[in-house]
Every structure is written in C-alpha cells, then in structure tokens.
DOLODO-415642 format. One record per residue (C-alpha): x, y, z; residue in three letters. Coordinates in pm, whole numbers, plus 50000, padded with zeros to 5 digits. Example, Ala and Ser with C-alpha at 12.3 -4.5 7.8 and 13.67 -1.06 7.14 Angstrom:
<rs>
512304955050780ALA 513674989450714SER 
</rs>
This chain:
<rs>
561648218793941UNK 565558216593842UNK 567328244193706UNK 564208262093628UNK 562748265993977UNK 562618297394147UNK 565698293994327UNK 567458257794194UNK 567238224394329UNK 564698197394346UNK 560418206794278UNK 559818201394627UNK 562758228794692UNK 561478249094423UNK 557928250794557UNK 558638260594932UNK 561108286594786UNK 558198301794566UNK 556108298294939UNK 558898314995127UNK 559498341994824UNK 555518354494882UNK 556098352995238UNK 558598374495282UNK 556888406795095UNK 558678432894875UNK 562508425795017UNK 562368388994801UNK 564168396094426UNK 563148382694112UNK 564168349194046UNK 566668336493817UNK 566478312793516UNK 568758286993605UNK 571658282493908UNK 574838310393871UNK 577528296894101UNK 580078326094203UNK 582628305994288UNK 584898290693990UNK 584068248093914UNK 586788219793843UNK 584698195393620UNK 581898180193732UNK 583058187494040UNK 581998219894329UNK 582138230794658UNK 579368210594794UNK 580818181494619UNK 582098167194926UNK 585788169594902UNK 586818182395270UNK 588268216595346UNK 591598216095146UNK 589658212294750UNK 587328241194878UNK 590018262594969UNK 591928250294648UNK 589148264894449UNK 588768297194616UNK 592678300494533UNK 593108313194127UNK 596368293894008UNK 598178298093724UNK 599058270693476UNK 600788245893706UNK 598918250394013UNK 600988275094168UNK 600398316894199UNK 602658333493909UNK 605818343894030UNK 606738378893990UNK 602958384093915UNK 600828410894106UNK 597998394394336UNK 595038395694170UNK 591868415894337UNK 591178401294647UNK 593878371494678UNK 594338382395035UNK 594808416095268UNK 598028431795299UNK 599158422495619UNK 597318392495743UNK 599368376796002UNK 598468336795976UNK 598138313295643UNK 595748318595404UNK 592138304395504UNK 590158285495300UNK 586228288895322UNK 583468269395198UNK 580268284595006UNK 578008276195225UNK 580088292695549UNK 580698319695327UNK 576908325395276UNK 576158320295650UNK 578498347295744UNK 577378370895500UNK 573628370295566UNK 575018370095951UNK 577588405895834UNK 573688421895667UNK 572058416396016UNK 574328432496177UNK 576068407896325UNK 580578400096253UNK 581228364896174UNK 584678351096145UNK 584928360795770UNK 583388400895797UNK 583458429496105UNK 582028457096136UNK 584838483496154UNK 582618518296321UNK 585488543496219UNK 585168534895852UNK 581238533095827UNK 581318492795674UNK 581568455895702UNK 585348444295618UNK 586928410295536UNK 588488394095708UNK 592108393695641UNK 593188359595717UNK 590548347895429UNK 591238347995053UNK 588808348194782UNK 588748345694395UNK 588308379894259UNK 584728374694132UNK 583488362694466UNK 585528394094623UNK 583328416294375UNK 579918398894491UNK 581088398694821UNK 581818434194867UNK 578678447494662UNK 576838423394912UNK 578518438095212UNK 576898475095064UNK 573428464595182UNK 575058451395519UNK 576858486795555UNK 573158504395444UNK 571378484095737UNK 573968495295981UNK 573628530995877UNK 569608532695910UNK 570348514396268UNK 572448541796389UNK 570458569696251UNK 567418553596385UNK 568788549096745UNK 570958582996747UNK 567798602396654UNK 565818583096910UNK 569088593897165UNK 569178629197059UNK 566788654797121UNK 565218653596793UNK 563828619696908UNK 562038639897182UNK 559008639896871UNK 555818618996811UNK 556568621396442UNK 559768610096455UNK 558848581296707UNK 556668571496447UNK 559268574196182UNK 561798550396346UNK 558848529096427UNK 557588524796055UNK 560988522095958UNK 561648492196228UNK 558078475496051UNK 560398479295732UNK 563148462895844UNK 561448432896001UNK 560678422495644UNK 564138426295555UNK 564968401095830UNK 562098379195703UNK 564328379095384UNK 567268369095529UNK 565638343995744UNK 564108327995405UNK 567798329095231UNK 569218314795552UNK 566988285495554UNK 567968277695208UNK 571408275395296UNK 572098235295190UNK 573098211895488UNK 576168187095427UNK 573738157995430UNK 571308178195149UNK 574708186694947UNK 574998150994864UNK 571588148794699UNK 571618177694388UNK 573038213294325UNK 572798238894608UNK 569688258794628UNK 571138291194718UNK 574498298594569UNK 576738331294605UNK 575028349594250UNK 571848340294346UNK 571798354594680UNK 573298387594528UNK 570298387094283UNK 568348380894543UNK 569028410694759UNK 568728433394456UNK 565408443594542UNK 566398445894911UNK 569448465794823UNK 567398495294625UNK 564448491494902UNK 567428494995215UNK 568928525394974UNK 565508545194984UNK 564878539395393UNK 568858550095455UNK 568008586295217UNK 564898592495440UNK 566128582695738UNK 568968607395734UNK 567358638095570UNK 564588631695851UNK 566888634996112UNK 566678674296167UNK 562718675096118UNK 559798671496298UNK 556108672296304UNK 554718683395977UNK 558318694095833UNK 558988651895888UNK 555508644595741UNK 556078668895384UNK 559648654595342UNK 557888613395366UNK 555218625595154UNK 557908643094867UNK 559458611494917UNK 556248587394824UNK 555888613394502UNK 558788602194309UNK 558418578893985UNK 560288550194175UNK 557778522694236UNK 559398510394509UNK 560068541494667UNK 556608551294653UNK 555078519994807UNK 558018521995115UNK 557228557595137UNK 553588555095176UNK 553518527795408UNK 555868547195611UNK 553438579695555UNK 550638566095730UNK 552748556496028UNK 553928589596054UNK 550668608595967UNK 548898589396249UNK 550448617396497UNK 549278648796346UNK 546138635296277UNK 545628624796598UNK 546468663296690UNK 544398672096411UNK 540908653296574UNK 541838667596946UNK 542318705396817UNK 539338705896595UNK 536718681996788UNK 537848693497179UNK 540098725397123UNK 543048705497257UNK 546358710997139UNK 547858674897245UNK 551238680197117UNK 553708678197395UNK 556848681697133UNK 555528715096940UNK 555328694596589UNK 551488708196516UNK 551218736196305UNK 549018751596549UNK 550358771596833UNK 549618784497162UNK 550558814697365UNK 549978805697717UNK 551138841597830UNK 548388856897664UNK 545028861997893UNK 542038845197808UNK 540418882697678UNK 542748878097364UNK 542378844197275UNK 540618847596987UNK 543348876296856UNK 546358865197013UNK 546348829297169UNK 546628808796877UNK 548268815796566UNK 549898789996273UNK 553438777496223UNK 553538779095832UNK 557048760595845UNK 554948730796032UNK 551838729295775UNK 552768697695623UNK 552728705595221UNK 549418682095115UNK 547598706795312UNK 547088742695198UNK 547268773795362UNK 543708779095329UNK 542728744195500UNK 545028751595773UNK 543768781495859UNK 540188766595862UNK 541708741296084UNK 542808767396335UNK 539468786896295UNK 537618754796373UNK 539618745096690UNK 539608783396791UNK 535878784896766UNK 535698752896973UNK 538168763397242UNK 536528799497267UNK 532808783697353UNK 534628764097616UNK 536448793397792UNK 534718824397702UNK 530688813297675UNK 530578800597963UNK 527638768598008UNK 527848765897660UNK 528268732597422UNK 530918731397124UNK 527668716096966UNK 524248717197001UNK 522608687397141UNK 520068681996814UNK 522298689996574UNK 524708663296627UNK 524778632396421UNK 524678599696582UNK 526598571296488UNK 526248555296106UNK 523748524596155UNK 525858492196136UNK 525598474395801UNK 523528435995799UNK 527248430295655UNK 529548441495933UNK 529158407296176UNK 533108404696060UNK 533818435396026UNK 534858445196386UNK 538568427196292UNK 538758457696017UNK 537968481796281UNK 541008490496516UNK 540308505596846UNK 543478530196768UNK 543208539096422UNK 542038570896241UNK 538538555396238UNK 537998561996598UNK 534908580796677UNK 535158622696815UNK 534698627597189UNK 531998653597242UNK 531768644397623UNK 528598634897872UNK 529448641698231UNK 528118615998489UNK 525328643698575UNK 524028632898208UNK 524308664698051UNK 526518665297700UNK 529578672597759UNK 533068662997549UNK 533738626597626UNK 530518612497498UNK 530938598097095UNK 528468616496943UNK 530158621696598UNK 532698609996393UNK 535448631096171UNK 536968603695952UNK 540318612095863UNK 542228599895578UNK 542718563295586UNK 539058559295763UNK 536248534495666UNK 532898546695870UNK 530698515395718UNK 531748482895605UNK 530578490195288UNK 532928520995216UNK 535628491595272UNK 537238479994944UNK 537478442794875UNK 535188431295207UNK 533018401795117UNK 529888390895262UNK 532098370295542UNK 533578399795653UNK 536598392595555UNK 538988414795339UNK 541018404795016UNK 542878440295047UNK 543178456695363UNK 541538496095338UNK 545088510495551UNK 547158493095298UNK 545918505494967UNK 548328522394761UNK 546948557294751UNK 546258582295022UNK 543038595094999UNK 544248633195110UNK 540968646394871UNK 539148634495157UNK 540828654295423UNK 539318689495261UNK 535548681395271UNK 535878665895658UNK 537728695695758UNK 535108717695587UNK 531958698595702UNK 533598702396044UNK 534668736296039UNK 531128748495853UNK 529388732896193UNK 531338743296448UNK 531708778896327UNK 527948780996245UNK 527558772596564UNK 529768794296751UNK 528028822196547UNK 524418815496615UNK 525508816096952UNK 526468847996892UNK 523778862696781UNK 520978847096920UNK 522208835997306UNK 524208864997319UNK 522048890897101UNK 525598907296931UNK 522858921396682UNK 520718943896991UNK 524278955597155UNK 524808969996766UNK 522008982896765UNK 522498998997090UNK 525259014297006UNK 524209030796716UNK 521089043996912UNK 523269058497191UNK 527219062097094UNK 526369069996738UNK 523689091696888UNK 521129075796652UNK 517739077496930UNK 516969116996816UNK 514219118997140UNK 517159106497362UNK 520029129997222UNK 517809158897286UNK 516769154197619UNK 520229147397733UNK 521299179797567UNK 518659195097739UNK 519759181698060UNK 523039173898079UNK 523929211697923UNK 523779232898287UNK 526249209898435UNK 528329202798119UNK 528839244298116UNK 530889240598406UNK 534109233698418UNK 535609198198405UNK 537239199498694UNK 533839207598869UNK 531819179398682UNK 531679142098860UNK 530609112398671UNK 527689104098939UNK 525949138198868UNK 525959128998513UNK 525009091398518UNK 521579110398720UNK 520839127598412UNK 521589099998202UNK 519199077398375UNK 516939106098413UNK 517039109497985UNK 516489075697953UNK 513589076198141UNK 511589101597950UNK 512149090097608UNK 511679063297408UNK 515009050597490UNK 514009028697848UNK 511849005897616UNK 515098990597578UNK 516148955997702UNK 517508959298075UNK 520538940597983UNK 521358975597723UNK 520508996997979UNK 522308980698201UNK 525318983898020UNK 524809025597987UNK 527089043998134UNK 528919079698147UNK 532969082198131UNK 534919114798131UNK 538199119497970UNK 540979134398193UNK 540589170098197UNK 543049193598104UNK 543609228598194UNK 541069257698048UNK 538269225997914UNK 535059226097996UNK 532699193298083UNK 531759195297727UNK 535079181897644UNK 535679154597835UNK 531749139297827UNK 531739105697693UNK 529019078097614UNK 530199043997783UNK 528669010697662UNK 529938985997921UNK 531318950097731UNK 531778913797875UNK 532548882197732UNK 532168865797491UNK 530868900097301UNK 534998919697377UNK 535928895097087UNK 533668921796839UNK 533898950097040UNK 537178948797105UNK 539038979997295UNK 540268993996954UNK 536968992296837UNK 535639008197131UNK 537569038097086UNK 536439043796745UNK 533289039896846UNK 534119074197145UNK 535609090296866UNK 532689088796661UNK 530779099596948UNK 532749127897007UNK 532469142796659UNK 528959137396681UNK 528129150696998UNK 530139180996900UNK 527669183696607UNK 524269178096823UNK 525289204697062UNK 526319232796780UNK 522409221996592UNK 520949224796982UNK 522779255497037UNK 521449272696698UNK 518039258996756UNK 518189282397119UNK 519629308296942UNK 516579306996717UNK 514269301297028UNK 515869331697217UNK 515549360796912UNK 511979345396793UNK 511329356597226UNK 513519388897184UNK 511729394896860UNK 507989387796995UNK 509249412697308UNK 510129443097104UNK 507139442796909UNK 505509459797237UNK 508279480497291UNK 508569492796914UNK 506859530196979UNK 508549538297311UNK 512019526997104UNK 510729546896811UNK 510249581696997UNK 512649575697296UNK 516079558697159UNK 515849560596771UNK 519729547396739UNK 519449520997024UNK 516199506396751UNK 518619511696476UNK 521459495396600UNK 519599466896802UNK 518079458896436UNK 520779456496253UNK 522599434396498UNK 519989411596524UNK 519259408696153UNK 523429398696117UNK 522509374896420UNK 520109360396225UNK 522039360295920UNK 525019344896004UNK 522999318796217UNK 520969306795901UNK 524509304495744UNK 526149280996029UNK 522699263296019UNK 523039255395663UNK 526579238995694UNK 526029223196038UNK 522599207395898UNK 524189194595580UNK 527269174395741UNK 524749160896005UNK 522619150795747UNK 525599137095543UNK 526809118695824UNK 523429104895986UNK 522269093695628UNK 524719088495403UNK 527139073395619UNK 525549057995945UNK 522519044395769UNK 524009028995450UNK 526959017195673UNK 524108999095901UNK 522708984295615UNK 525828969295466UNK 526568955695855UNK 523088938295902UNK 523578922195551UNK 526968914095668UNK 525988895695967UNK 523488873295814UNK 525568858995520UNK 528538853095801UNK 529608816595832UNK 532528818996094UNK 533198843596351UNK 536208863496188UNK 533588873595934UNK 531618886796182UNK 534708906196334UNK 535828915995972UNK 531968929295897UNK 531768949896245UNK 535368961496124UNK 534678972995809UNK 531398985995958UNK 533749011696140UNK 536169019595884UNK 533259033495662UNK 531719054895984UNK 535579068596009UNK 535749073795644UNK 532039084095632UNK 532399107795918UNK 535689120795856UNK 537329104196107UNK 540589083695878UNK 544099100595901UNK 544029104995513UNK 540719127195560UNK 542629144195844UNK 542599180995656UNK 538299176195670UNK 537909167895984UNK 540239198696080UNK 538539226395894UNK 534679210396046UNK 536209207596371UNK 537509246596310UNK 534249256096172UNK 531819239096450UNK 534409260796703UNK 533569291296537UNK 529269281496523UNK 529959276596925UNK 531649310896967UNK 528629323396784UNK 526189310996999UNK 528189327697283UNK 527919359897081UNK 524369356897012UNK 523089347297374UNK 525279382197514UNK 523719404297236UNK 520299390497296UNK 520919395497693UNK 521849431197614UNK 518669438997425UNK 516779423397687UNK 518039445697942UNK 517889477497698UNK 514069472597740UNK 513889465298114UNK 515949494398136UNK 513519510897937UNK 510549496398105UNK 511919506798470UNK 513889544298356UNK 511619557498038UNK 513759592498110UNK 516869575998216UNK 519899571997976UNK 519949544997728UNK 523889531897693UNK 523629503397546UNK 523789511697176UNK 527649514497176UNK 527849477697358UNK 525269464897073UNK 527759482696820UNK 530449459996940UNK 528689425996971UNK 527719434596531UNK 531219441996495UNK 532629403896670UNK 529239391096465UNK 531199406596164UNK 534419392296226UNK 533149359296299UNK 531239358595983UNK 534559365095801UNK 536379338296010UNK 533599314695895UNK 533709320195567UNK 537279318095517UNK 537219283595708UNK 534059275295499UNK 536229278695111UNK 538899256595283UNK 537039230095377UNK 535189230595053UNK 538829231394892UNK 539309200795102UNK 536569180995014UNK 537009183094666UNK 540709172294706UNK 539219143494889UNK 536009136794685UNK 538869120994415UNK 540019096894665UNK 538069079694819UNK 535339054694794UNK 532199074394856UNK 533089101094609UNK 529729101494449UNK 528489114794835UNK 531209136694901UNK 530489153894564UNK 527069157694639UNK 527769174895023UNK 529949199794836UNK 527129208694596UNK 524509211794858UNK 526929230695055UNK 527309255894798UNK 524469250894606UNK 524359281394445UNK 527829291294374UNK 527469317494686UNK 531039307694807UNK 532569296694488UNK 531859336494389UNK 533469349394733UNK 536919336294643UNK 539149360894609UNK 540949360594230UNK 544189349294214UNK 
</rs>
C-alpha cells in the first residue's frame, strides 16, 4: 500500500481508491508514484499533524530567516489580497481541499466565490497562502471556472430560442450525462478527504498536488465539452450534428471518445426524423432542424415538384448529397402513395419482411434491447378493420447504432449478458447508414413505380397519346380529317366544341381506334384555342387527353403543352397530305371527265383545250412538288423521330428504379419529339420556313380546287350551250398565272429551308437524320441547281 498506492495511505486506502478510480470513468487522472504535499513541511512535522489552527496557519505563512515577513520586502505571490479588511486567516489542507472541490461544483465556500462579472472563482481575500499552493490553487480554480462556463451556456441556450431544438435538447442533455461523471469524480476525491481522527493514523490520502494531478484528466475532458458547447450554441439540427461529429474526428483521444458519446445523443433526433420521413412520409420535426423541408402553401397537384425540397446547409456532413437526396426521394415516394394514389399501401402486403426470428440465444437479450433506441421496429400501420395500414411493425430500418439479432451484438455471451455494450463502442458505424437507406429507398421507389405502371397503366395513357395527340392511329387521323374538315372550314367563331366532340366520337367509332380501353376513351376530348380575328376552325382545333392523379406527376401541364404543340405541327401536316391527296382525287375525276368531252373541245373551243391543259399539267406539277416535300418531313418526323423516340421511352421505362426516372425518361422523350419535329427555340429558323412552306401547299390546294371548279363548269357550259360563248379561258389563264407565282414562292421558301437545315444538321444530335432529309429532299441536285449565282 504506502507511498506506492494509487493515491497514498494505508493498502486498505489504496485498494478502495483503485475501486473508486474505476468507478468514476474517464474524469479519474493517472495516479502518482508516491504522496506530493503542496503545502511547505517543518520536520517531521505537517498539517494533519495535529497542532491546532495557529501551526497550520504558521505554515501557510512563508517567513524569512527569523520568523518574521522581510521588511521592506515585496509580498511574495499570493501572501494576501490588496485590501482585505480583517487579519490574515489561516486555513488547514484539508478545509482548503473541501472548499475547492466545493468552488469546481459550483458552489462558494468561505475560501473561493464565484464573482459573475469576471467569468471565475476568486479567493478569498481575508485568506493567505504560500505562493506554490496559490499557483495550484488558481490552476485548480480553471476547471471550477470551465464547469461554470458549460453551466451557463448549457442553461442560456436552453433559455434562448436556440434551445427551442431537439438537437440541441439533446446536446445539453449528453453534455449533463458528461458532467455527472465529473461529479462522480469529485464525490470520489471528496470522500478521500482525511478526517481529524484518520489524520492521526498515517499521511493524508489526498493532498493539494495530488488532487491537481488528479483533475488533469478532468481539466482537458471539461476544456473539450466548454469548446463544443459554445460553438454549438448558434446551430441546430444537422448543422449541431456535423460540428459534434468534426469534433469526434480530431487526433485527441479524449476528445474523440467525449465527442462520440455525445454524437449518439445528439444523432438520436435526426434519426428519429430520418425513420418517420422515410418509413411514414412524416416530417416530425417541430423545430425545422431536418434537412428535409416542406411547403405547406403548395397544393397537393405539385407535391412531387414543389412540396418538398432539401436544406443543403442542414445535411449533416457524414451524409452525402447523393444519400440525402435518396432520402427525400424515398419519403416523397412514400408520402405521394398516401395522398395522391388514393387506397393504396406505401408497401405491398407480400413483399414486406417480417420480423428477424429470435435467436435460441436472446432469453437475456431483451435488457440489450431498449424500447426507445434506434433499434425500434418501422410502423407500417394495420387499422382495427385489419387491413395494413402504417402502425402495424412489419419491417425494420436499423439505423446506425442498431443490433436486429443478438448475434450481430458484440461481446454477448450465451447468458445474455454483455461484456461491451453495442451503443457504447467506440466507432460509429455510419457505413451502415448507406446500404439501409438504399435497401429502403430501392423498395419503396420500386414500389411506387410498379404502381405506376401496372395499377395505373402510365404505359397505355403513352401509348394513347402517341396514337391520338401525336396522331400516330393513321385509320383514325383520316377519318377525322374526313369528318371534322366541313365544319373546321368555317370560321372559329362559328365552330363549338360539342359539334366537334360528335365527330370525334363518331371517328372513333369507325376505326380501329374504339378497340381502345374505355378508361382512354374516356379521357378523349376536343379543346379549341381562343380564336382570333380572320382564323379559321382549323386553327384553333386541338386534341385533349384529359389527366388525373396520380398520372399529372408525368404529364404534367408543361408537358401537356408540348404534347398540343406537337399536335399542332402535325395536324398542320395531315391536313396539307389530305388536302393534296383531294387535289389528286379531284383532277384524276376532272381528267376521267374530259376524256368524253375531248372532240367537242377539239372542234368547238381549241384555246379553252389549250389553256385548260396547260393549267392542269402545272396543277399537277407543282402538286407532285409540294407532295414530295410534305411526304418527306412526315416521313422524317413519323419515323425518324416519333418511332425511335418511342423506342428509347419504352426502354426507358423498364430499366426505371424511382419515379424521377420515369419523369426524366417521359421528359427527355419530349425534348427529342421537339428537337425531332422541329419544335426547340434553337431549330426556330426550320420550323419557320416548314410552317411558311405548308402555308403556301394550303394556298395551293385553294388554287387547285377553283381551277378544277372552273373546268368543270367550262364543260357543263359546254354540255348545256354547244353554240354559246365559251369565257372561261381568260379565268383559266389567271388561275396558271397564281399556279406560277406560287410555284416561285415555293421554291424560294424551299432553298431556305434547305439552307436552314444544313446550318442545323451541324448542331444538333440527330445530324446523321437531318442530313439524310436534306438529301432526299433534293435528291437530285434539282434545287441545289436553281440557286441563283452569287
């Protein structure tokens, strides 16, 4: 025992101070080799040597060589405090000790206060000590001014708004779990204070140097909690919870194991978010410290693109951005099969796993297993009409920190009891964290899109509206041209929308296109644009494919008007092909008519046969040429673009895994129509010159249908009057002299566009197609030869 025991004194001393020392955790010091008393001996003689009051307080006084203070000679550090108004006080070690460990609770004594406008413990000044106790004393005091500071920063930040947060609730709690084991410590060094009746027996177990060795490991320990404690007070949520965990990264031992206990305390919070976001879409964080946020202004159409978003300043920094984001996708997807697919489960009933099967190990396990902790299982809830619903434990997402069998608990015997508790190992296992979140996001978001696709058939509504909107049902675009094309004549301020949802439903019926689902046709509909002065039905006529939930989260309103632009262009294209397929019809009819009328034309109005020829052969002409263009960009654009764009969307669909892939694969699904079809503002100059160029094949067929009428009536006229005049040579005249204009018009538009497209063919991604429209467009160098030399 002696000199060499952990603390001094007798083995019996020695032993319960080694007891206390493992007791009392990290805050205990090492131990010391043999006693250090702080205060100055006489002989064999100390200050538990029994000698009253007066030789204690003569010992705590430095004299010079005859007893008495030098005259003339400056007080040495610490003698006593300028302006202490009584006699100098004498104080025994032991009191001296009391009221120190009494000044680093907290608490003033007669010797120490607490003076709150200087920030620290000072002594009192009616007490003198020897200049080395004064040094121990006031590097002692340090710790008591370092507990007094975490107090006040604790209980301020508590006070303040800032405590108004989970996190930093947590914080103050784990730092109050720290300082309980600091008053463990001073509890132990208290007790080993020696009584007057033990003085009598041996040396005093805890002198002045020992108890300052003792409370070196306290003093670095207190240092750490005081530095976190303050640079925590303007943070919350995951801000608090990156500035712990840089804190438990440093190469300080002790900092790291203070830091990481305190981590877990502070982590519980968020991860407690972290299981009610991603297992029940609940954002339970009534401070705003999650890194998810909500819009509750935002209606429930736009949750998916506007309801939730992520606070990067609150992503605590052992999470990346990536995992964070998969977090909010995972909650998102769980919150949008709650509000917007309505009767539908987060998960499906087989797919989720039950609970792990107990081990024949775990009878003592349940001790290791806290009701509270990260381990608890997921609600995925059973109403009382026995359904599954989201309160039910079906599943468990184990967190960091979380044993699911006893066996995945270190140090658990076949008892059941544990030599290491799991929460208190040393290292965090955040590696963890990134397959749970992924194992949970890969099954909620497979989920979410099989629901998709199967219970709410998102593939047959794209495919609908590339057989109607894109006009991809041939049979069905004709008939409604056939149909619709007396009333869509008029003009728009004549046409109603009920009329034309009766030919609609009227094309439907006759074609191909009412084998259908009912739910597509259903959803069918005609919308007109608001008409402006001088437009006819033709421009305001619009395809409308009616959208509910949970499908408006694909097709969203942006989309939707891409998809009316595109039908628009389109449209304009099927009704200049249907009009130059009647043009064709009516001549092949005039043609077949004059054959029987040839001889009377012959002998009875040689120039009307002349002139009626030659108009209809530049009819014919110039309607092969508008043929030739207006069948190669529909080809171009029904092949090339709409087919190869389909293909790339139904391979896109199947290799989705969440549903932002499925929005991002319908999206880019459009962008290569409108790039495809013209439709992008950087092909802009294209979609002009086709646009000019389909106006001009329309003015033709208006052309064509008054020339033929006029050589129709030339032969009734000739049928009913065979003397009569014959006047309509001159009008024919005229109609081949707009067909000869118009020609010109169309070629001139024709060279810029092709100029166009080969400025564009260098730009963009289908290059290789574009190059090979302008070759079959001008396949044999017809208008490449027409341009005029510069």
């Amino acid at each position: 025992g002696g000199a060499d025991g952990e603390i001094g004194g007798g083995g019996g001393a020695g032993g319960r101070s080694r007891h206390s020392a493992a007791v009392a955790g990290d805050f205990v010091g090492p131990p010391v080799s043999k006693p250090l008393d702080a205060f100055p001996s006489a002989g064999a003689s100390g200050p538990s040597s029994g000698k009253g009051t007066a030789a204690v307080a003569s010992l705590l006084l430095e004299k010079g060589g005859d007893g008495k203070a030098a005259e003339g000679a400056a007080p040495a550090l610490g003698w006593r405090v300028e302006g202490a108004g009584t006699s100098p006080m004498g104080i025994s070690e032991d009191g001296l000790l009391r009221d120190l460990l009494h000044a680093l609770q907290g608490v003033d004594s007669s010797c120490f206060r607490f003076e709150k406008a200087e920030g620290r413990f000072v002594v009192n000044s009616s007490y003198i000590l020897s200049r080395p106790a004064w040094h121990l004393v006031q590097h002692i005091l340090h710790l008591g001014n370092l507990h007094m500071r975490l107090c006040t920063t604790t209980t301020a930040t508590l006070e303040a708004d800032t405590g108004r947060s989970l996190c930093q609730q947590a914080l103050s709690e784990a730092l109050r779990d720290q300082l309980r084991d600091y008053y463990k410590t001073l509890a132990l060094l208290m007790a080993k204070i020696s009584d007057p009746v033990d003085a009598k027996v041996g040396p005093p177990e805890l002198t002045l140097r020992r108890l300052w060795t003792w409370l070196q490991a306290p003093l670095e320990r207190m240092q750490v909690l005081v530095n976190l404690s303050e640079a925590c007070v303007p943070l919350r949520g995951g801000a608090l919870a990156s500035t712990v965990y840089g804190c438990s990264r440093v190469g300080d031992v002790l900092a790291q194991e203070a830091c990481q206990s305190i981590l877990r305390t502070v982590l519980a919070p968020l991860l407690s978010m972290m299981r009610a976001w991603m297992t029940e879409g609940e954002l339970q964080d009534p401070f705003g410290e999650f890194f998810v946020c909500a819009d509750a202004s935002v209606p429930l159409e736009d949750l998916w693109t506007r309801m939730y978003s992520l606070d990067i300043e609150m992503v605590p920094s052992f999470l990346s951005l990536d995992l964070a984001r998969k977090i909010l996708l995972t909650g998102k997807s769980v919150n949008f099969i709650r509000l917007c697919c309505a009767g539908q489960e987060p998960l499906p009933t087989a797919s989720r796993p039950g609970p792990l099967p107990p081990s024949p190990k775990s009878a003592g396990a349940g001790a290791l297993r806290r009701s509270g902790s990260l381990a608890s299982a997921v609600s995925l809830a059973t109403p009382s009409g026995g359904g599954p619903s989201w309160k039910a434990a079906a599943t468990t997402l184990a967190l960091p920190g979380d044993a699911r069998t006893v066996e995945d608990i270190p140090g658990l015997n076949i008892n059941g009891s544990s030599e290491a508790d799991f929460m208190g190992r040393k290292e965090l296992p955040f590696a963890a964290l990134n397959a749970l979140v992924e194992q949970a996001a890969m099954r909620t978001n497979k989920h979410l899109v099989a629901l998709m696709m199967d219970h709410y058939a998102l593939g047959e509504h794209c495919l609908a509206l590339r057989r109607f909107l894109l006009l991809g049902q041939g049979d069905f675009v004709e008939s409604l041209l056939d149909m619709a094309g007396s009333e869509l004549s008029r003009n728009a301020s004549e046409v109603y929308r009920h009329q034309l949802q009766g030919v609609l439903d009227m094309a439907v019926r006759q074609t191909n296109a009412q084998f259908c689902s009912p739910d597509v046709l259903a959803r069918l509909g005609v919308k007109l644009l608001q008409p402006s002065a001088g437009e006819k039905a033709w421009d305001i006529f619009l395809l409308d494919y009616a959208i509910n939930s949970p499908l408006h989260v694909v097709f969203t309103p942006a989309a939707l008007q891409k998809y009316d632009r595109a039908f628009a262009f389109l449209w304009r294209l099927r009704r200049v092909s249907h009009g130059l397929a009647g043009c064709w019809s009516q001549q092949m009819v005039l043609q077949r008519h004059l054959v029987s009328w040839l001889p009377k034309l012959r002998s009875r109005a040689p120039e009307l046969r002349m002139e009626m020829r030659q108009t209809l052969h530049k009819c014919a002409c110039l309607r092969n040429e508008i043929h030739h263009f207006v069948q190669n960009i529909q080809s171009y654009v029904m092949c090339e673009v709409l087919e190869t764009s389909w293909a790339k969307l139904q391979r896109g669909l199947k290799k989705s895994l969440d549903l932002d892939q499925v929005i991002a694969e319908h999206q880019q699904y459009l962008s290569s129509l409108e790039e495809g079809a013209f439709l992008a503002p950087r092909t802009e100059p294209v979609l002009t010159a086709i646009i000019a160029l389909l106006g001009l094949a329309l003015e033709f067929t208006e052309l064509h249908d008054q020339v033929c009428s006029q050589a129709f009536e030339a032969v009734e006229v000739l049928h009913s009057e065979p003397d009569g005049p014959m006047p309509f040579a001159r009008s024919l005249a005229e109609g081949r002299a707009q067909i000869d204009q118009l020609g010109a018009s169309f070629l001139a538009r024709l060279q810029s566009l092709l100029r166009a497209l080969e400025a564009q063919a260098t730009l963009g991604q289908v290059s290789a197609d574009l190059r090979f429209l302008i070759c079959r467009l001008d396949f044999n160098g017809y208008y490449e030869n027409k341009r005029p030399l510069r």
